[in-house]
DSSP file (Angstrom, degrees, kcal/mol; ACC not computed):
  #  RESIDUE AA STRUCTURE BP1 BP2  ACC     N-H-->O    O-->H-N    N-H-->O    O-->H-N    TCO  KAPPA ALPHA  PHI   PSI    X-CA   Y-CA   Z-CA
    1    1 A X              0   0    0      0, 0.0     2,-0.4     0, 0.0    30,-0.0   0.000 360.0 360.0 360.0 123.7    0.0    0.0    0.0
    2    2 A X        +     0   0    0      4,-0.0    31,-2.7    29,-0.0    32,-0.8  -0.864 360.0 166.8 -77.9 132.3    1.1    3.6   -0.9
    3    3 A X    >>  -     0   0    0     -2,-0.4     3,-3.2    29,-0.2     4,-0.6  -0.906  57.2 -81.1-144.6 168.7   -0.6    6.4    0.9
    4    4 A X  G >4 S+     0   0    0     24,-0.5     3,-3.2     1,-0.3    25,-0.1   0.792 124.0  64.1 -22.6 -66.4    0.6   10.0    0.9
    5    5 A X  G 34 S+     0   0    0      1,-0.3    -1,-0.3    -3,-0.1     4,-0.1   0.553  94.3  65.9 -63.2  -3.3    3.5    9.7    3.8
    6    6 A X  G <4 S+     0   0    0     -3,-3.2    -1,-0.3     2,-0.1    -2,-0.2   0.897  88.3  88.0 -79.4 -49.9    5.4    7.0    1.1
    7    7 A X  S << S-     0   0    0     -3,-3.2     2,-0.2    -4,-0.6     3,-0.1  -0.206 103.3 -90.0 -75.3 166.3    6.0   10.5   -1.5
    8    8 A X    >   -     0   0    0      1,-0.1     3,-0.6     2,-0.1     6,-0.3  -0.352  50.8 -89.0 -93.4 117.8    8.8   12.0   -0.8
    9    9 A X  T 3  S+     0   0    0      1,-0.2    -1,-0.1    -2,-0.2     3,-0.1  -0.208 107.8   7.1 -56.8 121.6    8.7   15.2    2.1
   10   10 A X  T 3  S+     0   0    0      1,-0.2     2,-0.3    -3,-0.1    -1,-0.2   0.947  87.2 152.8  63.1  62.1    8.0   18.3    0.6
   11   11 A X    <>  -     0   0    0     -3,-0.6     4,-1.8    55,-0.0     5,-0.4  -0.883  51.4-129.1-126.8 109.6    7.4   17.2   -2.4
   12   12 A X  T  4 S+     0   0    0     -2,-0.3     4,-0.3     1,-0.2    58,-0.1   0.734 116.5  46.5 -66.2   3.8    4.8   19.4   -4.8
   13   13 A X  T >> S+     0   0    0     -5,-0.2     4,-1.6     3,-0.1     3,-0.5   0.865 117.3  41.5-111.9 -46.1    2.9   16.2   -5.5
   14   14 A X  H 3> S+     0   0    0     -6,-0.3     4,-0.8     1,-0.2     3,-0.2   0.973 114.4  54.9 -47.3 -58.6    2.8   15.3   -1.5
   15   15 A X  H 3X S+     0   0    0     -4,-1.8     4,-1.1     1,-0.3    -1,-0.2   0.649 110.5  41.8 -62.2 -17.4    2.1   18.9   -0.7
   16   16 A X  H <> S+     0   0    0     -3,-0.5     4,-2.8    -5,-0.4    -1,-0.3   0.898 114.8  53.8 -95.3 -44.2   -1.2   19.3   -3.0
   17   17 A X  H  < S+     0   0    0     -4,-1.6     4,-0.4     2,-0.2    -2,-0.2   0.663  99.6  56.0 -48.5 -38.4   -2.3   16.2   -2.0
   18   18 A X  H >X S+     0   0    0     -4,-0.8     3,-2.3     2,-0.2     4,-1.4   0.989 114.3  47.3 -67.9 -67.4   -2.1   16.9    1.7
   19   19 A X  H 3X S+     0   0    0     -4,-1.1     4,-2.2     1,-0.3     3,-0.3   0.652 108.9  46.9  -6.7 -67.7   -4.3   19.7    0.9
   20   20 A X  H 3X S+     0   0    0     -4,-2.8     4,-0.6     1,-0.3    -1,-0.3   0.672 111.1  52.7 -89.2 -20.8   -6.7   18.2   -1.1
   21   21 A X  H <4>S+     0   0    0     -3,-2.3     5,-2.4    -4,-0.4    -1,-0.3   0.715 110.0  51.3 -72.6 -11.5   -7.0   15.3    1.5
   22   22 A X  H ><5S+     0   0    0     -4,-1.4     3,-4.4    -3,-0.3     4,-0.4   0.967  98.6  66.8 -82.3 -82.7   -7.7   18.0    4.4
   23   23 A X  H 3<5S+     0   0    0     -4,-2.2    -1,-0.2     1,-0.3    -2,-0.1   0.455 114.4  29.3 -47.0 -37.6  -10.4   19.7    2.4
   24   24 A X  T 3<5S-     0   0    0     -4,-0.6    -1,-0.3    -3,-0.1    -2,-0.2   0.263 109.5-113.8-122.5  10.4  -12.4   16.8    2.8
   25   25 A X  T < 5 +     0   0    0     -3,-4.4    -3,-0.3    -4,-0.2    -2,-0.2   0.771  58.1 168.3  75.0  31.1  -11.2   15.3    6.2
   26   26 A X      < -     0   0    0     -5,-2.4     2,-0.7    -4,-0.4     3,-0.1   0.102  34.9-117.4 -63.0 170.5   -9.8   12.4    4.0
   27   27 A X    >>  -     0   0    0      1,-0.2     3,-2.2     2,-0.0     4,-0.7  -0.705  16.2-156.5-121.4  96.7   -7.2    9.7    6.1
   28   28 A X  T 34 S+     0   0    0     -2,-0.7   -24,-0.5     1,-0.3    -1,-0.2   0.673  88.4  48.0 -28.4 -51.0   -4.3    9.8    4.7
   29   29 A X  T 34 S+     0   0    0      1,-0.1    -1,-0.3   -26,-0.1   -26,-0.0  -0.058 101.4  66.9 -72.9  28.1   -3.2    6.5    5.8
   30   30 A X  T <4 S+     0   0    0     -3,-2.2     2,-1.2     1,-0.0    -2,-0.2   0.603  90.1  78.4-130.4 -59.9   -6.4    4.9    4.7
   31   31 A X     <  -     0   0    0     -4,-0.7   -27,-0.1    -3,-0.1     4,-0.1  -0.448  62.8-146.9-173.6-168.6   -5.8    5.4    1.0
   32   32 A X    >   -     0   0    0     -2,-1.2     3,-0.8     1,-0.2   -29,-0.2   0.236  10.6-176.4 -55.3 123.2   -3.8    3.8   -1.6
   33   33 A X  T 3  S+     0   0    0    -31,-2.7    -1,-0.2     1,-0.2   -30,-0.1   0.462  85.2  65.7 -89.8   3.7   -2.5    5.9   -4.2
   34   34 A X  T 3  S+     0   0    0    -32,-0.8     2,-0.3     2,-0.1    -1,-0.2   0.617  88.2  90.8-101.7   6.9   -0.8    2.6   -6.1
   35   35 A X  S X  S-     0   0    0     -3,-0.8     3,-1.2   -33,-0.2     2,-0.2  -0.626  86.8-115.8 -92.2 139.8   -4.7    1.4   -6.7
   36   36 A X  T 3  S+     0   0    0     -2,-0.3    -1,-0.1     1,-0.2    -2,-0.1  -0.444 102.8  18.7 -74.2 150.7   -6.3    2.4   -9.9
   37   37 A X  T >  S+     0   0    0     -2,-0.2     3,-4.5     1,-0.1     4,-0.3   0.547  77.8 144.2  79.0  -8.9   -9.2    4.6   -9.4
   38   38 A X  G X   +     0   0    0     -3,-1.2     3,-3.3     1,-0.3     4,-0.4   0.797  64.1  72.1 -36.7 -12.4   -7.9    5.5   -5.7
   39   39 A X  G 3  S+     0   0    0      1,-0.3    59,-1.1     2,-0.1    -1,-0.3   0.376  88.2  64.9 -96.3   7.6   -9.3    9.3   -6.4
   40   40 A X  G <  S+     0   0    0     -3,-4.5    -1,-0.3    57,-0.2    -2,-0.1   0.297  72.0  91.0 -96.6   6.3  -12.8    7.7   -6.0
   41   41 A X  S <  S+     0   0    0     -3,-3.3     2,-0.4    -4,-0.3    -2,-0.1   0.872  95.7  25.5 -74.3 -14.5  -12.4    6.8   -2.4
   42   42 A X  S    S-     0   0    0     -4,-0.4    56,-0.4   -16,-0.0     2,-0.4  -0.930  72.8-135.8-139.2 163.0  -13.9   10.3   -1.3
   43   43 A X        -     0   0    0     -2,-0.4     2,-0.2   -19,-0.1    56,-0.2  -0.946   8.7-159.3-114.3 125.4  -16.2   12.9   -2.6
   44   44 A X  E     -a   99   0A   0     54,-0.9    56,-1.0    53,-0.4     5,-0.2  -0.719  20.6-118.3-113.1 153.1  -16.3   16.5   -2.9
   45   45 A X  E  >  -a  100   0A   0     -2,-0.2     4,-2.1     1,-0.2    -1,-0.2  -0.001  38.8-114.6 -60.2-177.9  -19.1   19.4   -3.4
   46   46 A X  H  > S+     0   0    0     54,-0.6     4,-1.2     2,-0.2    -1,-0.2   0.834 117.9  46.6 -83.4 -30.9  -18.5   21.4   -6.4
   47   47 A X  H  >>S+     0   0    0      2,-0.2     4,-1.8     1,-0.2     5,-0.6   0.965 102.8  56.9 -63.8 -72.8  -17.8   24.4   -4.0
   48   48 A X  H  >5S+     0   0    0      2,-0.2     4,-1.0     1,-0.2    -2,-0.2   0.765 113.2  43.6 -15.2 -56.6  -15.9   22.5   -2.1
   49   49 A X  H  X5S+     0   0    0     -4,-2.1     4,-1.6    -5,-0.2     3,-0.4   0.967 113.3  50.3 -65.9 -44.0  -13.7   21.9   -5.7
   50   50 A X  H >X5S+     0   0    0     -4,-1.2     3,-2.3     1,-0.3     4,-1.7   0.913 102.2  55.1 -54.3 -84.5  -13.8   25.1   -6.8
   51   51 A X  H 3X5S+     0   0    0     -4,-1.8     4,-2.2     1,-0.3    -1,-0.3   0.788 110.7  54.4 -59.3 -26.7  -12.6   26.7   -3.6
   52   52 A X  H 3X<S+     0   0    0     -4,-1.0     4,-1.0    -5,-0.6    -2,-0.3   0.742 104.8  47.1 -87.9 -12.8   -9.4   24.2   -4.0
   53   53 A X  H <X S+     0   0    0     -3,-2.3     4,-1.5    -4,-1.6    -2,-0.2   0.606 107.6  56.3-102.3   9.9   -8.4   25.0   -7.2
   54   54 A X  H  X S+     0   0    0     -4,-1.7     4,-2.1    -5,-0.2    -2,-0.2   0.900 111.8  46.6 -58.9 -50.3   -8.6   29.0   -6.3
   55   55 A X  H  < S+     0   0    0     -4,-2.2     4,-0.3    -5,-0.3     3,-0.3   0.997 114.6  49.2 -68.4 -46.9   -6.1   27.9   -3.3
   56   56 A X  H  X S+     0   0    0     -4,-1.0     4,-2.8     1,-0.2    -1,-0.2   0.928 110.0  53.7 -41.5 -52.7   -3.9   25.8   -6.2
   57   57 A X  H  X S+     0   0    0     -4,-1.5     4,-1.8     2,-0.2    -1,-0.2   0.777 115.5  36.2 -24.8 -60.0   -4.0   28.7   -8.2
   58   58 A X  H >< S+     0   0    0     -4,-2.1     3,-1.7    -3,-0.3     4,-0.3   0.926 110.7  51.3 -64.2 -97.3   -2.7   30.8   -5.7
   59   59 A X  H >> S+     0   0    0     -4,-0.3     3,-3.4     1,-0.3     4,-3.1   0.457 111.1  62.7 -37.0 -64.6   -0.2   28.7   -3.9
   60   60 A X  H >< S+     0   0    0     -4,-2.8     3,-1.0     1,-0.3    -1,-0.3   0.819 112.4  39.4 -19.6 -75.2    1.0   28.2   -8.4
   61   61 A X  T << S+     0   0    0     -4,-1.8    -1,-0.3    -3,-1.7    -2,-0.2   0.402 116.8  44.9 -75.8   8.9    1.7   31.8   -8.3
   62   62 A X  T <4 S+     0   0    0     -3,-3.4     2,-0.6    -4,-0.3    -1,-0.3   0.551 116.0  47.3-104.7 -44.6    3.3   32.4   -4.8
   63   63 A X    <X  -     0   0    0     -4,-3.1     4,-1.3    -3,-1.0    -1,-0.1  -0.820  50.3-179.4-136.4 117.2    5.6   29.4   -5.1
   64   64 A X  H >> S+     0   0    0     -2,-0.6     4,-2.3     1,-0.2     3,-1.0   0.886  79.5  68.2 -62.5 -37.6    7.7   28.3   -7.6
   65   65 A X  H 3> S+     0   0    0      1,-0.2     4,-1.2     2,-0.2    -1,-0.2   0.931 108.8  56.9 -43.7 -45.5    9.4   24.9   -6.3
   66   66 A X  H 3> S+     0   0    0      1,-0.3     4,-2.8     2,-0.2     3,-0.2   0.828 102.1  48.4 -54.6 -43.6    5.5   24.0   -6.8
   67   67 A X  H << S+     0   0    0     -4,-1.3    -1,-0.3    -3,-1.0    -2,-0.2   0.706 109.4  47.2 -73.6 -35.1    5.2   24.8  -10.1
   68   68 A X  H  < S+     0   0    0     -4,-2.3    -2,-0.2     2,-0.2    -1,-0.2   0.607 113.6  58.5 -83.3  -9.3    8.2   23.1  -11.3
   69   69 A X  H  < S+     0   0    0     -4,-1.2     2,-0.6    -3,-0.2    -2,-0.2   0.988 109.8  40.3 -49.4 -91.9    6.7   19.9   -9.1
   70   70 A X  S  < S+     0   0    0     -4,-2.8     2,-0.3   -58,-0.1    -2,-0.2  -0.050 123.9  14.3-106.9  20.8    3.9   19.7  -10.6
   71   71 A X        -     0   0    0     -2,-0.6    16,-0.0     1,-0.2     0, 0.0  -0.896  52.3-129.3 177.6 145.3    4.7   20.3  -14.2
   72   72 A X        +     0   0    0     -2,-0.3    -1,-0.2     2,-0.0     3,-0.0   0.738  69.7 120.1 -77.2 -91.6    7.7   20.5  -17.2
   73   73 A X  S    S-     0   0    0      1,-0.1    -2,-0.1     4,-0.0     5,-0.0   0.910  81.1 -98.2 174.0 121.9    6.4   23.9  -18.5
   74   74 A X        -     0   0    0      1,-0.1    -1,-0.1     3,-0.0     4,-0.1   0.002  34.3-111.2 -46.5 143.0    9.3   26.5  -18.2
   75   75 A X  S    S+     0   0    0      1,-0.2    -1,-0.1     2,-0.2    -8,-0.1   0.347 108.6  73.7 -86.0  12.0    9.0   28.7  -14.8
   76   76 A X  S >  S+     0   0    0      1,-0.1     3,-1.8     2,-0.1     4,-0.3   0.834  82.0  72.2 -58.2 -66.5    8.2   31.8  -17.0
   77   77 A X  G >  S+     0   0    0      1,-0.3     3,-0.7     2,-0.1     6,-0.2   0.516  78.3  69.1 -78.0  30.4    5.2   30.6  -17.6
   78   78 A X  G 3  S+     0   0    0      1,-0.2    -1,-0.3     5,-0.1    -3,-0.1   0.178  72.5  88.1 -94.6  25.1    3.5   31.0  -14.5
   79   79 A X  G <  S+     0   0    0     -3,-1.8     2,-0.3     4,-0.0    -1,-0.2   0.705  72.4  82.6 -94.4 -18.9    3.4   34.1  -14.6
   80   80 A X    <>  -     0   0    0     -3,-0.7     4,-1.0    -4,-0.3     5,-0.1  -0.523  69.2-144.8 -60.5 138.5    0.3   34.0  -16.4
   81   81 A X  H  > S+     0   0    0     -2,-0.3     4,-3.4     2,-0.2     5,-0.2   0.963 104.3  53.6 -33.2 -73.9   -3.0   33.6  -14.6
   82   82 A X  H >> S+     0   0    0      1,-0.3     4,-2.7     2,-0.2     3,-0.7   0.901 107.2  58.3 -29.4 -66.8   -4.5   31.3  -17.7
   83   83 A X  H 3> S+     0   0    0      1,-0.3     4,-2.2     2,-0.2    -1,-0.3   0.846 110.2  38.3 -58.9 -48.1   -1.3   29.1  -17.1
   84   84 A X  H 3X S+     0   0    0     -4,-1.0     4,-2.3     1,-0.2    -1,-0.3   0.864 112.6  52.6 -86.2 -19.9   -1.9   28.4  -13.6
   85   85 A X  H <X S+     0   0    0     -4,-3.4     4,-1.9    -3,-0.7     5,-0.3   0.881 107.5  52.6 -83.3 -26.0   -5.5   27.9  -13.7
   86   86 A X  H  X S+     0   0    0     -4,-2.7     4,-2.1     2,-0.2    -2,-0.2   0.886 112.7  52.4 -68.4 -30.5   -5.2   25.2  -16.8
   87   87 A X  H  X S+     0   0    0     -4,-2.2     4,-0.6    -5,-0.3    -2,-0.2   0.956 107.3  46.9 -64.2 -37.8   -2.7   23.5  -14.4
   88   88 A X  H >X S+     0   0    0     -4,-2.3     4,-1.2     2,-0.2     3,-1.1   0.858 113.5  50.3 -66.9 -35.3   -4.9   23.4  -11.7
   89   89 A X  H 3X S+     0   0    0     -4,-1.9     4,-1.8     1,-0.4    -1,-0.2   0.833 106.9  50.0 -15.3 -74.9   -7.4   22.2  -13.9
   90   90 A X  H 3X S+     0   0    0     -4,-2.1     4,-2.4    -5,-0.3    -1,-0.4   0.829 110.2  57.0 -60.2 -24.5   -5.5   19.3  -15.5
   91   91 A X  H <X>S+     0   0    0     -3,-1.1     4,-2.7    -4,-0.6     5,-1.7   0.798 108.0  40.1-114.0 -47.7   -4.6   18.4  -12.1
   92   92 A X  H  <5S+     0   0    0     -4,-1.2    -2,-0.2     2,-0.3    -3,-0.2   0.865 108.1  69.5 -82.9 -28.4   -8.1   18.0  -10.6
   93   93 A X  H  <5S+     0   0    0     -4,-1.8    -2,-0.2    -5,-0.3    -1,-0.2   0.980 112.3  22.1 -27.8 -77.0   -8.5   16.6  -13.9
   94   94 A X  H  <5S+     0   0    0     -4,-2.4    -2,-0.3    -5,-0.2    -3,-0.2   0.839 139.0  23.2 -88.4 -30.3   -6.3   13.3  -13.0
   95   95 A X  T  <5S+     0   0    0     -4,-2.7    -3,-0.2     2,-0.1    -2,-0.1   0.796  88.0 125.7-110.5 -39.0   -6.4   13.1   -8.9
   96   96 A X      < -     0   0    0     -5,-1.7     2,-0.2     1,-0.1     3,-0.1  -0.083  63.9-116.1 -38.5 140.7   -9.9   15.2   -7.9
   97   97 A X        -     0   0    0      1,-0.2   -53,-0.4   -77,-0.1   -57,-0.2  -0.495  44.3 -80.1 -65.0 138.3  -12.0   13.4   -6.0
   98   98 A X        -     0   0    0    -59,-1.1   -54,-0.9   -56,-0.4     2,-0.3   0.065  51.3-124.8 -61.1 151.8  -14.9   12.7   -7.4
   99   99 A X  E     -a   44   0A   0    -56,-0.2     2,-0.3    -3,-0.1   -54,-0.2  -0.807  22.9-177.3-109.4 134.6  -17.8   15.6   -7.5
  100  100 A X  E     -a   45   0A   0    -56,-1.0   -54,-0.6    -2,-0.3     2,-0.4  -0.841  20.9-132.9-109.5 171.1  -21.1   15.7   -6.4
  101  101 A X        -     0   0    0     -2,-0.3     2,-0.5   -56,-0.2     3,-0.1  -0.791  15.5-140.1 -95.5 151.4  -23.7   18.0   -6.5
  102  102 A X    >>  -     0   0    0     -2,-0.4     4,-1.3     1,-0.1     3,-0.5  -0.858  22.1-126.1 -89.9 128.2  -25.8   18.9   -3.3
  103  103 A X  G >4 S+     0   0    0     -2,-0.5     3,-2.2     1,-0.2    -1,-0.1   0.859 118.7  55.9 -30.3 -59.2  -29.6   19.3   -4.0
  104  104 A X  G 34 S+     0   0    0      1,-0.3    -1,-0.2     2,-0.1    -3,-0.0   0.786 107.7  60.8 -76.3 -54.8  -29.4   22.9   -2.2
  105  105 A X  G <4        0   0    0     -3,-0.5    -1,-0.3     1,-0.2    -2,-0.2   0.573 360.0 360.0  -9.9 -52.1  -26.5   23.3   -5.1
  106  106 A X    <<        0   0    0     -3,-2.2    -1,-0.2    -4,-1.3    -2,-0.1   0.209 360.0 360.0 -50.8 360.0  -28.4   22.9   -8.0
C-alpha cells in the first residue's frame, strides 16, 4: 500500500495532496495511491472543488518549487494567470476526487 506519507517530504505532489485530503477530512493513511481509481475513495461538493483549485491557483503563483513539481512547462510561464489555472485544472482533472452536487447546489 502507498498512501501519501510514502511520496517524498515536501514534495509538490505530496504537498497538493495533503491539501486536497484535508479539504475533505480524508485519512491519509487509509488510501492507496498505487490502486487504480484511488481518487474515487472520497467525494467532494463542487464548491468545495472550486474553492481548491482557487487555493492551487494561488499557492502556483506564490511558489515556484511547486510549479516546477507539478509540471515540465518553463517557470516563466506562471506568470500567467491562464497558465496556472489550466494546471490546476488538469490536475483535478487526474487526482480530484470525485464531484457531487448537493440538491441545495443545483
Amino acid at each position: 500500500m502507498k498512501t501519501i506519507k510514502d511520496l517524498q517530504e515536501g514534495s509538490a505532489i505530496r504537498y497538493v495532496l495533503e491539501a486536497m485530503f484535508k479539504k475533505v477530512s480524508a485519512e491519509e493513511d487509509k488510501v492507496d495511491l498505487a490502486k487504480e481509481g484511488w481518487f474515487h475513495t472520497y467525494t467532494w461538493t463542487a464548491i468545495q472543488e472550486k474553492e481548491f483549485k482557487n487555493w492551487l491557483v494561488k499557492e502556483l503563483s506564490k511558489k515556484r518549487w511547486l510549479w516546477e513539481g507539478l509540471t515540465d512547462n518553463k517557470p516563466y510561464t506562471m506568470a500567467k494567470k491562464a497558465n496556472r489555472v489550466k494546471l490546476a485544472e488538469e490536475f483535478l482533472f487526474m487526482w480530484g476526487w470525485k464531484t457531487y452536487q448537493k440538491e441545495d447546489e443545483a
